[in-house]
C-alpha atoms as a printed R data frame, in Angstrom:
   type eleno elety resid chain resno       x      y       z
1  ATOM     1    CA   UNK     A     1   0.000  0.000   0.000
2  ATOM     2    CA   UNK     A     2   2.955  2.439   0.610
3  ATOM     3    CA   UNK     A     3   3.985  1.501  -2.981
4  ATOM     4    CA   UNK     A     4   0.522  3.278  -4.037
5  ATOM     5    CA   UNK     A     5   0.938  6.242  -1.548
6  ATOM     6    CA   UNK     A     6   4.227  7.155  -3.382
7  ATOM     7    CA   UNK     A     7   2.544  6.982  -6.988
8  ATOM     8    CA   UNK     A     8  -0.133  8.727  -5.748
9  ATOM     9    CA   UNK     A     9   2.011 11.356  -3.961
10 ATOM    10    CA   UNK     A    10   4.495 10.960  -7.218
11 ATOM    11    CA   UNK     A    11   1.346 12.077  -9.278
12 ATOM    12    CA   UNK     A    12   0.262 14.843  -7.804
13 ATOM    13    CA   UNK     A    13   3.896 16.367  -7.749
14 ATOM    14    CA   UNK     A    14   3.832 16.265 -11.169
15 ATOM    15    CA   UNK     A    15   0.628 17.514 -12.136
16 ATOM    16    CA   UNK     A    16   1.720 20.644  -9.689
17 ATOM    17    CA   UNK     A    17   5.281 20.995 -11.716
18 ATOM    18    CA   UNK     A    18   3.114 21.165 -15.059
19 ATOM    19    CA   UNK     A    19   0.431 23.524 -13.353
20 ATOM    20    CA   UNK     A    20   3.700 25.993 -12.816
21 ATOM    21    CA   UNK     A    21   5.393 24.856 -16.412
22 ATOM    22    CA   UNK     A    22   2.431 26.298 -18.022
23 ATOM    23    CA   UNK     A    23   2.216 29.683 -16.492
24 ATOM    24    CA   UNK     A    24   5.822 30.108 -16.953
25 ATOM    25    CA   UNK     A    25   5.786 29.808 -20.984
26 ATOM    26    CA   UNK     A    26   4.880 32.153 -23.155
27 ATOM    27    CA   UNK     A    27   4.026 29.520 -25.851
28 ATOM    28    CA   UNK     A    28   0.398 29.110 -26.012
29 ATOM    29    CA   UNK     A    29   0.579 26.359 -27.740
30 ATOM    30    CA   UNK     A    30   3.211 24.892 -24.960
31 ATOM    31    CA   UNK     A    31   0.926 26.214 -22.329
32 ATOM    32    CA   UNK     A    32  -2.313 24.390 -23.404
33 ATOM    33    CA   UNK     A    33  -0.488 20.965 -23.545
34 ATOM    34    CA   UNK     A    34   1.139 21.284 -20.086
35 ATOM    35    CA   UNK     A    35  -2.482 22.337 -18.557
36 ATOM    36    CA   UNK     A    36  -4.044 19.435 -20.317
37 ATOM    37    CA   UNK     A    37  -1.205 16.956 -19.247
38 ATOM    38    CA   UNK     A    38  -1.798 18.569 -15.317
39 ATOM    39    CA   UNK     A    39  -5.644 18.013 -15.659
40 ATOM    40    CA   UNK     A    40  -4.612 14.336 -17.013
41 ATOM    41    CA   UNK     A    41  -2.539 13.800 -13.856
42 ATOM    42    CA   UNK     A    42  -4.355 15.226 -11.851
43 ATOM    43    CA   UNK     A    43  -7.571 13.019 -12.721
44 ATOM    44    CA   UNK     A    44  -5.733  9.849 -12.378
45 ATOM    45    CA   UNK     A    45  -4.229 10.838  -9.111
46 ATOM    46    CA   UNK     A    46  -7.843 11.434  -7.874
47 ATOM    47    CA   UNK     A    47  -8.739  8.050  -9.249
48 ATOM    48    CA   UNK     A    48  -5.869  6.247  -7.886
49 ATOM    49    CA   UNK     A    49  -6.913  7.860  -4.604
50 ATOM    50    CA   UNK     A    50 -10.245  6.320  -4.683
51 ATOM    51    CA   UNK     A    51  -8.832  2.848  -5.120
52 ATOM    52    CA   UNK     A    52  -6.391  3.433  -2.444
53 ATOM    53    CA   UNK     A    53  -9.279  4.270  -0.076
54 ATOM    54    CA   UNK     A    54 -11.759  1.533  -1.385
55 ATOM    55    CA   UNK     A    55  -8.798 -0.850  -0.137
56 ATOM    56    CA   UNK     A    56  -8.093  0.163   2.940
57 ATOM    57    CA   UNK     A    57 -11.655  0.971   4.091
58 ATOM    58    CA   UNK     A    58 -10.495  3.267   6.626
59 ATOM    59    CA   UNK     A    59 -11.416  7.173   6.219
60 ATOM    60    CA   UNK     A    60  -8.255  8.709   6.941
61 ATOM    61    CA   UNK     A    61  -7.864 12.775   6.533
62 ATOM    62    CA   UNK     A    62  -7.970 14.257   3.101
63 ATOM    63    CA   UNK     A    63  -5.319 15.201   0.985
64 ATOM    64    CA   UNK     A    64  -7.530 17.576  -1.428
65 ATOM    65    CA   UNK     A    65  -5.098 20.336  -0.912
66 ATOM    66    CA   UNK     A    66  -2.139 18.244  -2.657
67 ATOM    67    CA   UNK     A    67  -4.629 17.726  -5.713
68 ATOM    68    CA   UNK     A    68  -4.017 20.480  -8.513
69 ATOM    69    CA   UNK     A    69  -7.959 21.574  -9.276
70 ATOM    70    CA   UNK     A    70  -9.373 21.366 -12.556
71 ATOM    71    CA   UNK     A    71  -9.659 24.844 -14.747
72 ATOM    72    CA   UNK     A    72 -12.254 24.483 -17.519
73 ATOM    73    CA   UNK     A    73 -11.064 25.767 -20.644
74 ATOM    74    CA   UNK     A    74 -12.045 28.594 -22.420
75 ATOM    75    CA   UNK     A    75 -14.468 27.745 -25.755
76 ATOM    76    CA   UNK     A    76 -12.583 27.697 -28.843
77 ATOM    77    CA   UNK     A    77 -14.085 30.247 -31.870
């Protein structure tokens, strides 16, 4: 289970360095594929989360403030 913890943890550190690597270009194009690649982690770190919990069964505190939070995108024209 520790194994898990550190991919989850792993995850989550990542989706924050691309969060940061996309307001630090001035690419657009650059900055709308490291936003979609945080959202990405960021959705399979909450997902791994919720098979972490389902296994241990135990309701533990939250971690919500590690998770990067999804931005909706602007529409396209």
């Amino acid at each position: 289970m520790a194994d898990i913890r550190e991919k989850l943890d792993k995850l989550r550190a990542d989706a924050a360095d691309l969060v940061q690597m996309s307001r630090r270009t001035s690419d657009p194009k650059k900055r709308e594929l490291f936003e979609r690649l945080a959202n990405e982690l960021a959705i399979e770190a909450l997902e791994l989360e919720q098979v972490v919990k389902a296994q241990s069964r135990s309701s533990g505190p939250s971690d919500l403030d590690k998770v990067v939070p999804l931005q909706a995108r602007p529409a396209r024209r």
